[in-house]
N, C-alpha and C positions, 0 to 999 in steps of 0.2 A: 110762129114768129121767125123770122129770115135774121139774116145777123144783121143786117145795114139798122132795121129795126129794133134790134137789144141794144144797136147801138148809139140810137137817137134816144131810149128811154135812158138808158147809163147816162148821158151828157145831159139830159133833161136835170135827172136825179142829184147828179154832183153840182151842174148850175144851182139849183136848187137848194140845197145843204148848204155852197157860199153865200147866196142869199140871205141866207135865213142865219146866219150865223156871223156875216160880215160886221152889221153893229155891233153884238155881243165883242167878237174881237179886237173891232178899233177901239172901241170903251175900254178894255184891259191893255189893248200895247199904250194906248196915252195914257191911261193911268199909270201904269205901270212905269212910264218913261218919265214922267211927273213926278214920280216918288224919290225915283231911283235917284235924278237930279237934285232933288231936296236933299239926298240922303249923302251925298256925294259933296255937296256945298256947303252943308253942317258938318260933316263926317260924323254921322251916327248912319253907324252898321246893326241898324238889330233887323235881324230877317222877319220879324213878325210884324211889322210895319208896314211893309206893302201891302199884305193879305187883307184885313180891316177895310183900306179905302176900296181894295178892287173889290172885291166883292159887295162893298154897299154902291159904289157906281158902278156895276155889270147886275146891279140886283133892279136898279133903281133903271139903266136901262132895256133892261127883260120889261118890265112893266109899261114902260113907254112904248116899244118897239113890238108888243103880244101881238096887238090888232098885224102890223102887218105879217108878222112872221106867219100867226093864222091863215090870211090871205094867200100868203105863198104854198102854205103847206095845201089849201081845201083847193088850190089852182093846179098844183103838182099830182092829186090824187082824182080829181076830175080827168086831168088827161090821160090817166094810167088807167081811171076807170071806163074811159070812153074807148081805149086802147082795146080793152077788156072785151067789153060788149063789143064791139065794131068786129072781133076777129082775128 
């Protein structure tokens, strides 16, 4: 494999990874900015608070968003195994 080619898999790979990871993260910065705001408007500072919601809505969107993150991933590993066999 030549470099120009390790370096369309690397860029393949990292698109891929933002992909596949972009809902999970917008679900926690909005939650998380959501909290943070509630908690700033009341003034209750307990650090345990945030944790709880992210996590049941980054839980809750893991299970919505499986099917596609799968897709991405069997799409990602096709091309690396076509990579593979081709040579």
């Amino acid at each position: 494999m030549t470099g120009p080619e390790t370096l369309d898999v690397a860029r393949d790979a990292i698109w891929t990874i933002v992909i596949v990871s972009g809902p999970l993260m917008a679900v926690g910065l909005i939650v998380g900015v959501a909290i943070s705001l509630v908690q700033a408007l009341t003034q209750i500072q307990e650090q345990t608070l945030v944790f709880v919601p992210k996590i049941i809505a980054m839980f809750l969107t893991m299970l919505i968003a499986l099917p596609f993150m799968a897709d991405a991933l069997h799409g990602q590993m096709m091309r690396i195994s076509s990579r593979i066999i081709g040579g």
